[in-house]
C-alpha positions as CSV (number, residue, x, y, z in Angstrom):
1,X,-34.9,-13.3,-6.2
2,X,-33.6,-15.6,-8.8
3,X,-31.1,-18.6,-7.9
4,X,-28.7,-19.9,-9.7
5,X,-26.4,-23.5,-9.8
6,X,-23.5,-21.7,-9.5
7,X,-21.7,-21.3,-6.0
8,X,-18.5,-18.7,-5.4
9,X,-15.5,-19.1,-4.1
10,X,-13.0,-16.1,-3.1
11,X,-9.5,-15.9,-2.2
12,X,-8.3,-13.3,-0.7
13,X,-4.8,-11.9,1.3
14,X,-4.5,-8.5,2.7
15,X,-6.7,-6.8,0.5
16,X,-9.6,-6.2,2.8
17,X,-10.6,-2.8,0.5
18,X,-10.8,-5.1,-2.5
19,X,-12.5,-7.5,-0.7
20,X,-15.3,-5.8,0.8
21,X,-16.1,-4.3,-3.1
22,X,-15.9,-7.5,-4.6
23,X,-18.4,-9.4,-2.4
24,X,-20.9,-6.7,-2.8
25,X,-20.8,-7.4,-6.2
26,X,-21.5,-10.8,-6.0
27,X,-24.4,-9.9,-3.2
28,X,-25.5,-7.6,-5.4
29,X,-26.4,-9.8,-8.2
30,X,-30.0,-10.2,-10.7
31,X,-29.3,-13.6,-9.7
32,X,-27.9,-15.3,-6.3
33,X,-25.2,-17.7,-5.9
34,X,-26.2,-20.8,-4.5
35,X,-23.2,-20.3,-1.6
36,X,-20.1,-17.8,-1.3
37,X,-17.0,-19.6,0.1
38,X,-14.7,-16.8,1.4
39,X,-11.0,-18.5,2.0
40,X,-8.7,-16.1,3.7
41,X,-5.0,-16.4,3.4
42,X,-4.0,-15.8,6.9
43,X,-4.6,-11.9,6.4
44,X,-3.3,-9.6,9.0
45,X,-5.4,-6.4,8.0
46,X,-8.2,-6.9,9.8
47,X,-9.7,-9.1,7.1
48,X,-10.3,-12.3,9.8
49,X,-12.6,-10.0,12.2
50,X,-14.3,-8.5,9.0
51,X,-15.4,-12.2,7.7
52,X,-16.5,-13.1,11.2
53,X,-18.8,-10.6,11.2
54,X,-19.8,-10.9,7.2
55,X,-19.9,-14.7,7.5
56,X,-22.9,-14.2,10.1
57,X,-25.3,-11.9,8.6
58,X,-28.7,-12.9,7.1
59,X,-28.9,-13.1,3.3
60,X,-30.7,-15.8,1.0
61,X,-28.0,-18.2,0.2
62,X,-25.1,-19.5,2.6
63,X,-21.8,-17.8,3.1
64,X,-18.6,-19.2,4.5
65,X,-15.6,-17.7,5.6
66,X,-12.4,-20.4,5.9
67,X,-9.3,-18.8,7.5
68,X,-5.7,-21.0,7.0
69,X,-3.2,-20.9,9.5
70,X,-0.6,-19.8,6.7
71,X,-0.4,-17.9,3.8
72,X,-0.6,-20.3,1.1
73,X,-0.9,-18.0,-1.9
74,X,-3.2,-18.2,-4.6
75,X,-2.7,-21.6,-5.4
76,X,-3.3,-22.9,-2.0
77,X,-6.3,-20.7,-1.6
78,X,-8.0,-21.9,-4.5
79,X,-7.2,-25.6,-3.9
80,X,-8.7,-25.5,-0.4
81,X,-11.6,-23.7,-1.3
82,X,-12.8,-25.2,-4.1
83,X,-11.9,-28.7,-2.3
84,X,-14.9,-26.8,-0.1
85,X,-16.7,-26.7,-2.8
86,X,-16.8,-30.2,-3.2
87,X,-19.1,-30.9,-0.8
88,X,-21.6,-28.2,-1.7
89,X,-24.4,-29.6,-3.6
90,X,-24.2,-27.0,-6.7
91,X,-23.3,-28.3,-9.7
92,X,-20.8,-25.2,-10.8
93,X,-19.0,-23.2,-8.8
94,X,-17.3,-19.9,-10.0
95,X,-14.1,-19.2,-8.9
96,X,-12.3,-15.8,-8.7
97,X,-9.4,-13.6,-6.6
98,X,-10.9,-11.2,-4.5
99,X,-10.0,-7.9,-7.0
100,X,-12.1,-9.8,-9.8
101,X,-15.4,-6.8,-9.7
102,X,-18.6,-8.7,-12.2
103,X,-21.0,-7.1,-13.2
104,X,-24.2,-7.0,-11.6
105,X,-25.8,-10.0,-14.1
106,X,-22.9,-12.1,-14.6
107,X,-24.4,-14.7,-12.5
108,X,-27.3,-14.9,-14.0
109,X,-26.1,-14.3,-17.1
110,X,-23.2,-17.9,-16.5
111,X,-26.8,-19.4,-15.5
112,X,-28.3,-18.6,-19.0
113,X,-25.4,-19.9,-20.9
114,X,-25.4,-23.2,-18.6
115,X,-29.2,-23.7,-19.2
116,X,-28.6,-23.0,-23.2
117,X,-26.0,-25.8,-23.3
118,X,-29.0,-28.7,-22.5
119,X,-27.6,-31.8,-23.0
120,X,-24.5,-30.0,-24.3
121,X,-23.5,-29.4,-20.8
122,X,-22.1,-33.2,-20.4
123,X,-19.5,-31.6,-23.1
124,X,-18.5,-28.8,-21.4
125,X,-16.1,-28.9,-18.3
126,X,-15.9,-24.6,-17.6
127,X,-16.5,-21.7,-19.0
128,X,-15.2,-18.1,-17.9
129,X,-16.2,-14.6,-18.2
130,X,-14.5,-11.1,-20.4
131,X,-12.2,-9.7,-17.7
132,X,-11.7,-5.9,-19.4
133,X,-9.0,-3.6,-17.8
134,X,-10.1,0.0,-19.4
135,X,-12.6,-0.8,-21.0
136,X,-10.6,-3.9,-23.4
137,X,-10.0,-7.3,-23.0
138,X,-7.3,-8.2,-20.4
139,X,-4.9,-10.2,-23.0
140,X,-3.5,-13.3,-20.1
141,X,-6.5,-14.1,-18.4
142,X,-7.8,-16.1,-21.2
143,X,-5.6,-17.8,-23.8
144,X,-5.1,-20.5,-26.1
145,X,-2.2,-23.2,-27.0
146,X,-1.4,-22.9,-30.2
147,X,1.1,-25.1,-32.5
148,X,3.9,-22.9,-34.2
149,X,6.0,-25.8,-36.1
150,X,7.3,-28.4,-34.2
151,X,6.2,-26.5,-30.8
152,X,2.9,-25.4,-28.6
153,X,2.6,-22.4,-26.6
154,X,0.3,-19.4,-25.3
155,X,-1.4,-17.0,-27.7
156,X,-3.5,-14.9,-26.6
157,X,-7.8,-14.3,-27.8
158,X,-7.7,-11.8,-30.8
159,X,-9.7,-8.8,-29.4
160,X,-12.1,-9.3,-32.3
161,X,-13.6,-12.6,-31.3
162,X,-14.3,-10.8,-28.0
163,X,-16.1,-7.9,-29.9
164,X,-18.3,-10.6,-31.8
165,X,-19.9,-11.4,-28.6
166,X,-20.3,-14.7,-29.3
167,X,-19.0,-17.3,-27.1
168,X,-15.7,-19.3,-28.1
169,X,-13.3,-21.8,-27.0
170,X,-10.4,-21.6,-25.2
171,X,-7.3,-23.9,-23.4
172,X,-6.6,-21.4,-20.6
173,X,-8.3,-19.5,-17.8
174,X,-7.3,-17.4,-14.8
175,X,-9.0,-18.0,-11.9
176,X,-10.9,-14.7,-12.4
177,X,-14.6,-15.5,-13.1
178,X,-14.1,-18.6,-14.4
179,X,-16.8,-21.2,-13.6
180,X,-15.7,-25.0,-13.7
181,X,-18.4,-28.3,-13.7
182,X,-17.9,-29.6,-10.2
183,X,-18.4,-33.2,-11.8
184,X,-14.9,-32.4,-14.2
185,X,-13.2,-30.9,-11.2
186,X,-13.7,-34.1,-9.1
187,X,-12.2,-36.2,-12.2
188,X,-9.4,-33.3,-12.9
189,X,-8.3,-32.4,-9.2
190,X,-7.9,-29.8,-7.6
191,X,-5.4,-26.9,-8.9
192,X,-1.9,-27.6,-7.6
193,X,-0.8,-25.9,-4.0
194,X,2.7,-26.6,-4.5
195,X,3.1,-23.7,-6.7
196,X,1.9,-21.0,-4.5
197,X,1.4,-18.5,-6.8
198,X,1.0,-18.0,-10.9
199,X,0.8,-20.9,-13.3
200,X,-1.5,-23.0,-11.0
201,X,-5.0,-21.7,-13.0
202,X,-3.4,-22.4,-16.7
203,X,-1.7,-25.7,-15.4
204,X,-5.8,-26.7,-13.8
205,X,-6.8,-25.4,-17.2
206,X,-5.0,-28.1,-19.0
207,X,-6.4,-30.9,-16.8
208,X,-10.2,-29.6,-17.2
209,X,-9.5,-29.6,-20.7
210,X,-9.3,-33.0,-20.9
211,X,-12.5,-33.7,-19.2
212,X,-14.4,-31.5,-21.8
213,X,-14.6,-27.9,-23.8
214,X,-13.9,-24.5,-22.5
215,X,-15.2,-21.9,-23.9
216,X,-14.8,-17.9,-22.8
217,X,-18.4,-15.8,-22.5
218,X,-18.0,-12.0,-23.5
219,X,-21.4,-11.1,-22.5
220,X,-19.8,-11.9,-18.8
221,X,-17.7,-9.0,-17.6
222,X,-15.5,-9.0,-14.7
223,X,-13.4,-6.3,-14.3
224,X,-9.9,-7.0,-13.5
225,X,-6.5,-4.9,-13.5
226,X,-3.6,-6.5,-14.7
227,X,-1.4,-6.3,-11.4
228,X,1.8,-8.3,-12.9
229,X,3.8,-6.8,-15.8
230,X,7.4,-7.0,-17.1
231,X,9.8,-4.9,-14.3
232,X,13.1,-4.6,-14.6
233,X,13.4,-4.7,-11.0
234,X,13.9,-8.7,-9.2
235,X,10.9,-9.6,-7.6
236,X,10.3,-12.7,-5.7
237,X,6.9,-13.0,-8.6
238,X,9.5,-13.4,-11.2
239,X,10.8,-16.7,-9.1
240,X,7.2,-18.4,-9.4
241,X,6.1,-17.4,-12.9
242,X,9.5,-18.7,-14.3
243,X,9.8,-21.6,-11.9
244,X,5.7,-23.0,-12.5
245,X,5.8,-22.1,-16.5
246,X,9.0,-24.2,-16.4
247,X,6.8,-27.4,-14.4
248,X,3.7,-27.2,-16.2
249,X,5.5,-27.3,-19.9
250,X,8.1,-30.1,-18.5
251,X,4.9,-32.0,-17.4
252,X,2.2,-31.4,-20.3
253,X,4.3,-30.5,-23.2
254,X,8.2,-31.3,-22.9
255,X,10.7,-31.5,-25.6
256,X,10.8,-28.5,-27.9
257,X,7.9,-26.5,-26.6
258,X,9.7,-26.7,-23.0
259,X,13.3,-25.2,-24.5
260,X,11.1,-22.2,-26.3
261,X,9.6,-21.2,-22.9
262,X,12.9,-21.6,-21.2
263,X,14.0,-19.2,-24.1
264,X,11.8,-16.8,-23.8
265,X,11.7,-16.3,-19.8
266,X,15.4,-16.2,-19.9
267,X,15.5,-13.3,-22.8
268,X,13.3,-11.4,-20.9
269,X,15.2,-11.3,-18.0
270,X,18.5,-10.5,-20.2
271,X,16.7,-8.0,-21.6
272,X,15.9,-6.0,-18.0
273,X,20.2,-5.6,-17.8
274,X,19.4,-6.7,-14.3
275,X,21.9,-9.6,-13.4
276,X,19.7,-10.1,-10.3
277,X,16.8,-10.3,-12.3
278,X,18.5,-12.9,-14.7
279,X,20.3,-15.1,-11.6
280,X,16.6,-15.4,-10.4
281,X,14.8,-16.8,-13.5
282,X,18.3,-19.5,-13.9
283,X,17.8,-20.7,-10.0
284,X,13.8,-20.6,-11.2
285,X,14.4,-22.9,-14.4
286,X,16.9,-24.9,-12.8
287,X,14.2,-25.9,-9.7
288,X,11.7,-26.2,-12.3
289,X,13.2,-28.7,-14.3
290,X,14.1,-30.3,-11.0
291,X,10.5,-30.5,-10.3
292,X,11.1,-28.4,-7.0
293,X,8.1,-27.1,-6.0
294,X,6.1,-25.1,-3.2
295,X,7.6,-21.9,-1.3
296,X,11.2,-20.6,-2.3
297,X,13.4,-20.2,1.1
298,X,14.8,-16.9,-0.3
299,X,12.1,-15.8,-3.1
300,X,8.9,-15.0,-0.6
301,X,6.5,-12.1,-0.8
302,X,8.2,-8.9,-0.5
303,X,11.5,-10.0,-1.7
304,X,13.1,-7.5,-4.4
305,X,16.5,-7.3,-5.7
């Protein structure tokens, strides 16, 4: 079986069904990973006993199962495993939540693209896959900055440049598929824990963005559903998207570009006619411009209003 530079690191939390699909996608591959880093988020459904078992069966590369004593969200799951992946000796290592499905080449397919770069590779600091959602392009898991007068903010990748097949670049990556250089990582750091959840891949985005090119790869499908949309219900979600959007423009953009977000997060929430929706996004800009960080008191999963 073919090998590949590329190792994989999961998160996952209570979601043992998605889970157990996703990693026999990636153990079903044309080409294998170098490793598989499973990082569990404290799960309660059984997941823990499930990766004990997983972690010791035979197969041709290593597999890992890390369990934290908390739930840490996303953002703490990706920041310990990939600080995992540190000390792994592959030079890439593809990163992904555990509801992200590829397809049964992807790997090898990332390991063509890698080997096509050459000495281009030095240039480029990740590169990520096509997550589709019915068959198109899942619009916010890719995305670009883009300068509208005197301000910068998120756009997303016309559907057509996906159709073209042709790789292109991009500022802004989910951690779904994406694959980052471990060298860039190690000069970029590791994605920020103190915001639990949302924001923390764009925000890691614009740090490997300065250590080199990102492009997107359509002939690399993951498939992915969309699980967080516009609600006019309160949800403790809305807390950390406003909250971390809030941060990562105060810290990388600022000024005029910070007072359009701020705008548009708080027209949204207007918009719902939900005055617990809109008291949530306020106490979420206000502790984002405070630069208050890591998990809300009130605002934790499960919380609705």
């Amino acid at each position: 079986m073919k090998k590949t530079d590329i190792g994989v690191v999961l998160v996952t939390y209570n979601r043992l069904g998605e889970l157990k699909r996703s990693l026999a996608c990636y153990e079903g591959q044309t080409a294998a990973p170098a490793y598989i880093i499973v990082v569990d988020n404290c799960s309660t459904d059984g997941t823990a006993e499930y990766l004990a078992e997983w972690a010791g069966r035979e197969r041709p590369f290593p597999a890992e199962a890390v369990r934290l004593p908390e739930n840490t969200g996303g953002s703490g799951g990706f920041h310990a495993g990939l600080a995992a992946a540190l000390g792994r000796d592959a030079p890439w290592v593809w990163a992904s939540d555990d509801d992200g499905f590829p397809e049964p080449d992807c790997l090898e397919r990332a390991q063509e693209f890698i080997d096509g770069l050459g000495e281009g590779a030095r240039d480029v600091s990740a590169f990520c896959g096509m997550c589709v959602d019915g068959g198109r392009p899942t619009p916010v898991q890719r995305a670009r900055i883009v300068r509208r007068l005197l301000v910068r903010q998120e756009a997303p990748v016309p559907e057509k440049e996906y159709a073209s097949g042709r790789p292109f670049a991009i500022d802004l990556y989910s951690f779904v598929g994406t694959v980052l250089k471990k060298e860039a990582l190690m000069r970029a750091g590791l994605p920020r824990k103190d915001f639990f959840i949302y924001q923390d891949d764009y925000e890691h985005a614009l740090r490997m963005g300065k250590e080199g090119k990102i492009y997107c790869v359509p002939g690399i499908v993951i498939r992915h559903r969309d699980n967080y949309g516009g609600s006019r219900r309160a949800s403790w979600r809305d807390y950390y998207a406003t909250r971390n959007a809030v941060v990562m423009y105060r810290e990388h953009f600022g000024g005029a570009s910070l007072a359009v977000r701020i705008a548009r997060r708080l027209l949204a929430a207007l918009a719902s006619l939900n005055p617990a929706k809109v008291r949530v996004t306020l106490e979420a800009i206000s502790d984002g411009l405070k630069g208050r960080t890591g998990v809300h008191g009130v605002y934790v999963p499960g919380w609705e209003g």
